[in-house]
C-alpha positions as CSV (number, residue, x, y, z in Angstrom):
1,X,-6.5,10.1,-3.5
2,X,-3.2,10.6,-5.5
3,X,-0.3,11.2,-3.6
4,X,3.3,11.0,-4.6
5,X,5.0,7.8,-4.1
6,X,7.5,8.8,-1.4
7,X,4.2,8.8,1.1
8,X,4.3,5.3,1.4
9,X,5.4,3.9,4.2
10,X,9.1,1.6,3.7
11,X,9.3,3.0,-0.2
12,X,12.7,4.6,-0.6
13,X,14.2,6.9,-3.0
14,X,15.6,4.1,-5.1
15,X,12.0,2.4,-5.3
16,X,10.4,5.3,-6.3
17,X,12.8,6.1,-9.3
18,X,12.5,2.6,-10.8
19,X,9.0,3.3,-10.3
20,X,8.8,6.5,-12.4
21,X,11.0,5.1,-15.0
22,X,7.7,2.8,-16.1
23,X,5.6,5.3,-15.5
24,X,4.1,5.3,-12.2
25,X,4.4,8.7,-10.3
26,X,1.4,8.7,-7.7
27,X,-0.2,6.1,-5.4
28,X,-3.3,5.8,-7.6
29,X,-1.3,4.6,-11.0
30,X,0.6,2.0,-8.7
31,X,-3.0,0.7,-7.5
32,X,-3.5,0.4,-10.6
33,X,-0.3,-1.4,-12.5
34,X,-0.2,-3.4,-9.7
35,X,-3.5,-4.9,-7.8
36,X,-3.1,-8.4,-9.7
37,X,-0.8,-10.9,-9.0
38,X,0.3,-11.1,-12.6
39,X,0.6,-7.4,-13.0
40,X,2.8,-7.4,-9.8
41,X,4.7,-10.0,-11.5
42,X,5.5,-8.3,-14.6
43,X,6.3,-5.1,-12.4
44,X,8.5,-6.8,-10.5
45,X,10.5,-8.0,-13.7
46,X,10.2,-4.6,-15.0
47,X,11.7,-2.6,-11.7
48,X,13.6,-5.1,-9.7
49,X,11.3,-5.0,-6.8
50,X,10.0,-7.7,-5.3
51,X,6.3,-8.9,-5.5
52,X,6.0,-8.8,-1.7
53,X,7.3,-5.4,-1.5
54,X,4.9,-4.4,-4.5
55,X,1.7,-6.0,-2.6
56,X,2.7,-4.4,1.0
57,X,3.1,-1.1,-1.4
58,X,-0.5,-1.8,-3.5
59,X,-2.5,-2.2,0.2
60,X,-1.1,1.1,1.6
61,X,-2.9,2.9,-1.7
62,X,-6.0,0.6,-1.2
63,X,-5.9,2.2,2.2
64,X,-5.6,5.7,1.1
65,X,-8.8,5.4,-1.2
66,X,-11.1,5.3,2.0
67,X,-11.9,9.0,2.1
68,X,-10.0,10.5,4.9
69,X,-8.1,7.8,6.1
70,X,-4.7,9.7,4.9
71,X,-4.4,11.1,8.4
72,X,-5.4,7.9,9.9
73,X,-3.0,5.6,8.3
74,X,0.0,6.1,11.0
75,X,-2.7,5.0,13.7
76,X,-4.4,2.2,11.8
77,X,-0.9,1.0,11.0
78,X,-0.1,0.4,14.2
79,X,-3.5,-1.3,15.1
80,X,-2.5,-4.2,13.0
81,X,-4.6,-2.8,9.9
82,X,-2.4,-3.4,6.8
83,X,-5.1,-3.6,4.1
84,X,-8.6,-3.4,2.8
85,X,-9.5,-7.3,4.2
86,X,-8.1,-6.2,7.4
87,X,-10.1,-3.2,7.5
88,X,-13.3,-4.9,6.2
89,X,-13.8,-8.1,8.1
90,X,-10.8,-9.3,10.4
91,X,-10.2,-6.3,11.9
92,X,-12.1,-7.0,15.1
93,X,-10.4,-9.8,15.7
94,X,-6.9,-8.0,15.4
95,X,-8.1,-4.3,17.1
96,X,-10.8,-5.7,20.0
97,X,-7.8,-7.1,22.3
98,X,-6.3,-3.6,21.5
99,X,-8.7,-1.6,22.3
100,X,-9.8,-3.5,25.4
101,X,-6.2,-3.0,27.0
């Protein structure tokens, strides 16, 4: 789903103009530009933010591909769920003792 960049979560405004001056204006082009380490790498020379911030920034759009999950993300958030491996296989191990509460 393409949203504009100042949905994500921690992104301020100075993030998403260094952003747009290479190009990226919506969630799905940062996916994109960034979902390999060396991509992330050459970003991160490119914009002046950090690789860490980048990943934390390429897992909230992996998140927002799931169909629907855009209205999900503040609760999933706070689950623990942080990404796509979260989601897929550790989750249960992370949401049970939640849930169970």
């Amino acid at each position: 789903m393409y949203r504009t960049l100042e949905y994500l979560n921690g992104m301020s405004d100075s993030d998403v103009q260094r952003l747009r001056a290479v190009g990226i204006r919506h969630t799905n082009q940062l996916l994109h530009r960034a979902s390999l380490d060396i991509d992330r790498n050459r970003l991160s020379k490119k914009t002046g933010i950090s690789k860490d911030r980048l990943l934390e920034f390429v897992h909230q759009c992996t998140l927002l591909e799931v169909s629907g999950m855009d209205r999900w993300i503040p609760l999933v958030r706070r689950l623990g769920i942080n990404s796509m491996e979260d989601l897929r296989g550790s989750w249960k191990q992370s949401v049970s003792p939640v849930l169970q509460a």
